[in-house]
N, C-alpha and C positions, 0 to 999 in steps of 0.2 A: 504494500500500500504506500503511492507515493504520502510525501508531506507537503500541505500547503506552505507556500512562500506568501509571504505576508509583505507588502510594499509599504514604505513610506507613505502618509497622507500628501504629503509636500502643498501644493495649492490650486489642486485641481486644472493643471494643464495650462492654468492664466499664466503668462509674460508678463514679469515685473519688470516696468523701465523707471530709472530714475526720476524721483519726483521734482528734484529741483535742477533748473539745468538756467547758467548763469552766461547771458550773453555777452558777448565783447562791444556788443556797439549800444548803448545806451541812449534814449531819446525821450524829454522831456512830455508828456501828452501836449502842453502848451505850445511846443517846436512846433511838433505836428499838424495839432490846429491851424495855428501862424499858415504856415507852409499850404494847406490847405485851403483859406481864404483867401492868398496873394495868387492861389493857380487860379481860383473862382474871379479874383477880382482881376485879372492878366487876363483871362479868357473871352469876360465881358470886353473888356477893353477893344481888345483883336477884333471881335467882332461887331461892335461900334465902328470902329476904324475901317474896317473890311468892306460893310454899307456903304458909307461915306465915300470912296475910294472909286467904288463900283459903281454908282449913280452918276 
């Protein structure tokens, strides 16, 4: 009669990747913003100017 082998519980087959993971390039939420308003307000711009240009 063989014997059962009995396995490790370990954690059900789930991939544990590290929870904290610390980037090199760091960027204020506020840059972002900034940076975000000036392509919206550039954009308007171009296209006011573009109008004008064409007519």
């Amino acid at each position: 009669m063989a014997e059962q082998m009995r396995m490790p519980s370990g954690m059900g087959g789930l991939v544990r990747y590290f929870d904290e993971y610390k980037s090199k390039i760091v960027i204020s939420p506020y840059i972002v913003i900034g940076i975000i308003v000036f392509v919206i307000i550039l954009e308007a711009l171009l296209h006011l100017l573009g109008k004008g240009f064409l007519a």
